[in-house]
N, C-alpha and C positions, 0 to 999 in steps of 0.2 A: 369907439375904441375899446370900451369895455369887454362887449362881447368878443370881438378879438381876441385880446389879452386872456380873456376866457377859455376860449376855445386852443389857443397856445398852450395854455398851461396843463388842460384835461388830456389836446395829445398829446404832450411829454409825458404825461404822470400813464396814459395807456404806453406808451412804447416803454415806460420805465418798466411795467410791469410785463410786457412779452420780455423784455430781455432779463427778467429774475429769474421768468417760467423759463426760459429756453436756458440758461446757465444753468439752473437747477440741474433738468434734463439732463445736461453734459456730464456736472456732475455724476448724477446716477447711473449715467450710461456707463462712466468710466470705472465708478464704482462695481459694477453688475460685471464689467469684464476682467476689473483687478481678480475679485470673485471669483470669476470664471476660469483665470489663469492659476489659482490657485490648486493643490493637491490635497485630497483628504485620503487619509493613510488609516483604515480601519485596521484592527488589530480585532478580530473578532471573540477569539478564543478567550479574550485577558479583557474584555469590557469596555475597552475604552479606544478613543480613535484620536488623530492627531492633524490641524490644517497645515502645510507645508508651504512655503512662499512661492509664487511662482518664479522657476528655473530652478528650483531646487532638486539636485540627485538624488532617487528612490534606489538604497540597494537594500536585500534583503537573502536569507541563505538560500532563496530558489535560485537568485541571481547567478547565472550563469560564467563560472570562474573565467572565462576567454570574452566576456562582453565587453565593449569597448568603455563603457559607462565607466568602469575601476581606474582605469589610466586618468582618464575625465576629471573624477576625483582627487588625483594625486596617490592613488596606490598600486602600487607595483607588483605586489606581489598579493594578489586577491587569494591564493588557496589557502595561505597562512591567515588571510583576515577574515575568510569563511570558516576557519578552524575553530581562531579565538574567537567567533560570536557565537558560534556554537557552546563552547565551554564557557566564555559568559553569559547566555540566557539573550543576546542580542536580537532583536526583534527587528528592527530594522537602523540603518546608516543613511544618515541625510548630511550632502554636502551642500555648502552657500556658495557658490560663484564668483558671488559679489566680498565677500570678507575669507573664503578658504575656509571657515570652519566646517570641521567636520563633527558631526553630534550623534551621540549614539543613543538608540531608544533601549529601553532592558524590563525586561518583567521576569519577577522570580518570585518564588514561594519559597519559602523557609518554615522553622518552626516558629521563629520570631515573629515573622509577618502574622503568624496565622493567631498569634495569643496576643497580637496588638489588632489584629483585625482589618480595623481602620481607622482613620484619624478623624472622621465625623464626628464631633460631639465629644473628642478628647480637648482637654486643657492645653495652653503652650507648653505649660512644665512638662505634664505626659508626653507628648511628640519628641520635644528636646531629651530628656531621659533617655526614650530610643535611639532617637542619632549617636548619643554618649554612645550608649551601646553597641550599639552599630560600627562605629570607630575603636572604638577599644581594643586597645593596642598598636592603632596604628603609627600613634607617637613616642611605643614605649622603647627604650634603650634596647639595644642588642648583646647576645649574652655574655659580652666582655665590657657591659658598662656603658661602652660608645652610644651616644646620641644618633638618632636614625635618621635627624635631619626633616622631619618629616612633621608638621604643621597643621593647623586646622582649626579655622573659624566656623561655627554653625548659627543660623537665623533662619525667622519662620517668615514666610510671604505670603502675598494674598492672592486666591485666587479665588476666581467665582464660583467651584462646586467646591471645592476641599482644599484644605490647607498643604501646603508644601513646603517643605525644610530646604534649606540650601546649604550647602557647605564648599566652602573654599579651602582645599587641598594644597598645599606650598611643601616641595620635594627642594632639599637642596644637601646634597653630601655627595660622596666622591665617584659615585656611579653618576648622579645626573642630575640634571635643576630642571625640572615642571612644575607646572601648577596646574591645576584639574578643577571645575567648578562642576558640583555636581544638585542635582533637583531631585525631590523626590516626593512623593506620598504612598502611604499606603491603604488600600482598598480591596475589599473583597477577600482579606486576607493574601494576597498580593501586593508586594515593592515593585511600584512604580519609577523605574530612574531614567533623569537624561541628564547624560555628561557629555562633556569637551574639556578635552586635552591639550595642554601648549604644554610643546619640550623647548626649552632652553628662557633666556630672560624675556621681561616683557610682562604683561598682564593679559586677562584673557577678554579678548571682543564678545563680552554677552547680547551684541542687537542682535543676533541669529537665535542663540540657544533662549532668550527670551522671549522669541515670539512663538518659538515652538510649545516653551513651558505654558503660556498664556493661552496658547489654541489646542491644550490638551482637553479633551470631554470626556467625563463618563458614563460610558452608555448606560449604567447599571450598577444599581447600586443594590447590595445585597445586606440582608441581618441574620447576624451568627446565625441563629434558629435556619432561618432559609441555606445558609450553606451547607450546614450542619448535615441540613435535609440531601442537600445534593451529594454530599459527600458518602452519608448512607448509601443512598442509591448506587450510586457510583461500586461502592464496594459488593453491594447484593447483583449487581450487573457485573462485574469481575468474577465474584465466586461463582456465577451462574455461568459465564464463559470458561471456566477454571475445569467447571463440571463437565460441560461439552467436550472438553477437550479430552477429559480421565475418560469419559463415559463413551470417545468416539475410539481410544485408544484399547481400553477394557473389550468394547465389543469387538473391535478390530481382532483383538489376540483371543477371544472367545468364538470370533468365527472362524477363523484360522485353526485353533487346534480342533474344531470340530470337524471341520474340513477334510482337516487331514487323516483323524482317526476315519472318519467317514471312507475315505477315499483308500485305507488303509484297508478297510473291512473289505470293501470294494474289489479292491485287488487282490484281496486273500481269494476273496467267493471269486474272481473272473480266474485266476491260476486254479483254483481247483476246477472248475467248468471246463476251464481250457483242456488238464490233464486227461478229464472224462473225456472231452469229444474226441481227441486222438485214439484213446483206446477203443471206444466205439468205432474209429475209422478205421483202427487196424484191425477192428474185427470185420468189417465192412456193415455193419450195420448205420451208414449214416447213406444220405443220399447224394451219389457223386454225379448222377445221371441227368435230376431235371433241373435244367436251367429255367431260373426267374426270369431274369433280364440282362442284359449285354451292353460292355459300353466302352469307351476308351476317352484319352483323355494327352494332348500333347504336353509336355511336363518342360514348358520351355521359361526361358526368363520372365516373360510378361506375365503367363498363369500363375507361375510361382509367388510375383511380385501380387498379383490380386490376393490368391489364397493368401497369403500371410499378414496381406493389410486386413482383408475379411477377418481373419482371425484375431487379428491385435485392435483392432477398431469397433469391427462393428458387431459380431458375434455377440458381446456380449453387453448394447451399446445402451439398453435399458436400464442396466445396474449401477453402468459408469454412470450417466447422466446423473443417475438421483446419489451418486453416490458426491460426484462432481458440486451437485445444488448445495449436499447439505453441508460437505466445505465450503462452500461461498456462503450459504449460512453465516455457520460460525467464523466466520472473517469478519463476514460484515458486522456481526453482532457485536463483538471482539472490538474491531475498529470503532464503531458510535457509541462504544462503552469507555472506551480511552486505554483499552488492555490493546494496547500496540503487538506489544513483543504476544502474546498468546494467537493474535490475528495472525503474526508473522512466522510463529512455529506452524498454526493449523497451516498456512499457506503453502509452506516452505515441504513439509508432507504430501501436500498437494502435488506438488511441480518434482517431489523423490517419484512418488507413485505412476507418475506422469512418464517418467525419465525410464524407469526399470521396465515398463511393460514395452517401450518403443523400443529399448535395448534390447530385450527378450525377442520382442519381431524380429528385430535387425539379424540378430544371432540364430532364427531359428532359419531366417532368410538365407543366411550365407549356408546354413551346411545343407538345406535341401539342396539348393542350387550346386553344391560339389554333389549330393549324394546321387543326384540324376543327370549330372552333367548336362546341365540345360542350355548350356550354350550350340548343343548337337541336334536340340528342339526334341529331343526322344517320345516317341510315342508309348503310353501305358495300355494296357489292355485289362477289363475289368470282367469276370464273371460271377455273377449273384446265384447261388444256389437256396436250396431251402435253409439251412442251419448256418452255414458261410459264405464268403466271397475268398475270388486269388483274386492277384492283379500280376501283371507277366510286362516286359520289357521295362521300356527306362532304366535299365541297368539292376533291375530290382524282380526279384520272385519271393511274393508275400502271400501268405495265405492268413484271415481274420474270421472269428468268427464272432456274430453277431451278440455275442452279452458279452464280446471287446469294445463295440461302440457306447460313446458317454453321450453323443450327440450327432443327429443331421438334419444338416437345413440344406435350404434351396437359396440361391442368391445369384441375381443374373444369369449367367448362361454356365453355373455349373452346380454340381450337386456336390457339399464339403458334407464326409464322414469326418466325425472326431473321437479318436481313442482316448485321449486325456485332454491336456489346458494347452499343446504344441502339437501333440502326434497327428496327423492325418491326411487324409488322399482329397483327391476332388475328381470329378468325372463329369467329363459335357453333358450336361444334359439334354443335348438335340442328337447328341449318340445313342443314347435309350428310347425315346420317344416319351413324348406327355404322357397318355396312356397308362403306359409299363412306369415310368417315372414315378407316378401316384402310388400305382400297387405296391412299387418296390419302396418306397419311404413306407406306407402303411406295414410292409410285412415286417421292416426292417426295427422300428418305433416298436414293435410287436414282441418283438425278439432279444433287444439290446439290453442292455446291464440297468435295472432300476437302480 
């Protein structure tokens, strides 16, 4: 009977022990998915990140004012509550489901925060001081004496990385009865706060806004000397964007008026050349006789719409590009230095620049198109002499002579003269031939206005 009894007792005490292992297990499992349903809420910028319960509402100012999430919530009017988190420094809105609180996360920098620092390694007295602080005024009478109604108990809690202040806020006078329970620490020279708001009587349900305060982390912890250091930086990387931008503007209006005088002299020297060749012609001393090369050119909507893209796009597609990078540069540079608003000037000149040269096409676009009446498809007629060219029909008799050209290129199937930065002709180049095509760019590059 012994062994029996024996053997009785050893498998109870084995199955007692699968079923601790297997509960345990459950346990864990359950735990590993509570876990899992859980939200972590990084706050990258400000150091520190937050676990949220699961079903808990994530809104934040990218949130989409029409999402359905803000009704969800209990808010009605989301553009007015992405206004005030903006004016208040809100980081993000977390609602509970399960109790209706709504709690708000806040990171802000002040001068205070930054000369308190942080609360590591501060006294209770030092912390509470600042809350005083912090508050001051909030309970003080208004300028006819009247009491403001308005309350406020402060105490220090515990949390596992850094102390936290709490303060319970009690509003009651003829505008409104709330109570606000607010949390806080400071770090990194940043105020850390989470509140919740109750309007009217009642006391406020903290099992929400306490587990948020408890699942607060901070990623990083910094010493004055290391901010100090970044704050330096920060500024040497501002003034150095500050620079780019003097130094893209300066050169901007230094090559512009060079330009211009350039382009000034230019015209002085191409009107006096011009004047000489006509008198020479009226003397007949120029050559009216031997033709270079011959060509024509249909002056219809489509050609029109190429040359003018040719001209506004690609002509000069080498300068834009690098001109293009080295604003996206200074953007970029601008932006990962935390100089927003100077990314967003150099930007913003970006996208003017952008706007006036498509405008300028647009416009030069509309009057060739009246000036050749392209919708009639007019045919031009081109002849190259030694010292000039005419061009005959398309409603047009022009006569050029070659130190009026600034520029000619070759582009698909035509050959674009240009007298300035708008002015000029095009001519097919399978009307000329290859050939002739070559000689006559070489005589012409020969000839033109340096």
């Amino acid at each position: 009977m012994k062994p029996t009894k024996w053997f009785g007792e050893r498998t109870a005490l084995v199955f007692g022990r699968i079923l601790s292992v297997l509960l345990i297990a459950v346990l864990l499992v359950g735990t590993v998915a509570v876990s899992a349903a859980d939200q972590e809420v990084v706050f990258e910028d400000h150091d520190f990140k937050i676990t949220a319960p699961d079903g808990t509402l994530v809104m934040d100012k990218k949130t989409n004012k029409n999402a359905a999430i803000w009704l969800e919530a209990g808010i009605s009017d989301s553009e007015d509550r992405l206004e005030m988190m903006e004016q208040m420094n809100v980081l993000s809105l977390l609602f509970d489901k399960n109790t209706g609180a709504l709690v708000n996360v806040i990171c802000k920098m002040t001068e205070e925060t930054v000369n308190m620092f942080t609360f590591v390694g501060k006294s209770d007295g030092e912390i509470l001081d600042y809350v005083d602080k912090l508050m001051e005024g909030v309970d003080a009478p208004d300028e006819n004496g009247q009491s403001s109604g308005v309350t406020y108990e402060r105490s220090l809690i515990k949390h596992s990385q850094i102390p936290f202040f709490k303060i319970l806020l009690d509003i009651k006078n003829e505008e409104m009865t709330a109570k606000e329970v607010i949390y806080g620490c400071v770090v990194n020279g940043r105020l850390i706060e989470i509140d919740q708001y109750l309007e009217g009587e009642g006391d406020v349900d903290e099992s929400f806004i306490g587990k948020i305060v408890d699942s607060v982390r901070i990623t990083k912890f910094m010493t004055r000397e290391e901010y100090e250091q970044i704050i330096s930086k920060s500024k040497i990387k501002i003034w150095i964007a500050l620079g780019c931008v003097v130094f893209l503007f300066v050169g901007l209006f230094v090559f512009v008026t060079y330009n211009k005088k350039k382009k000034e002299k230019k015209a002085a020297r191409i009107s006096e050349g011009l004047r000489d060749f006509r008198e020479r012609k009226a003397r007949g001393e120029v050559d009216c006789k031997t033709v270079i090369a011959m060509g024509s050119a249909e002056y219809n909507i489509k050609a029109i719409d190429k040359f003018v893209n040719y001209n506004t796009w690609i002509r000069n597609i080498v300068v834009e590009v690098i001109l293009l990078a080295f604003l996206a540069l200074i953007v970029w540079f601008c932006l990962s230095s935390g100089s927003t608003i100077y990314g967003l000037l150099v930007a913003a000149c970006g996208l003017v620049s952008v706007y006036f040269n498509y405008s300028g096409g647009e416009k030069n676009k509309a009057n060739m198109l009246a000036r050749y009446d392209a919708r009639r498809r007019p045919l031009a007629r081109f002849t190259f002499y030694e010292e000039f060219f005419n061009m005959t029909g398309a409603g047009a008799m022009a006569e050029y002579t070659y130190d009026q050209v600034m520029s000619v290129r070759v582009y698909n199937e035509y050959l674009y003269i240009f007298f300035g930065t708008e002015q000029g002709v095009f001519v097919e180049r399978n009307t000329i031939g290859e050939e002739e095509l070559v000689k006559l760019i070489t005589h012409i590059k020969t000839h033109k206005a340096k």
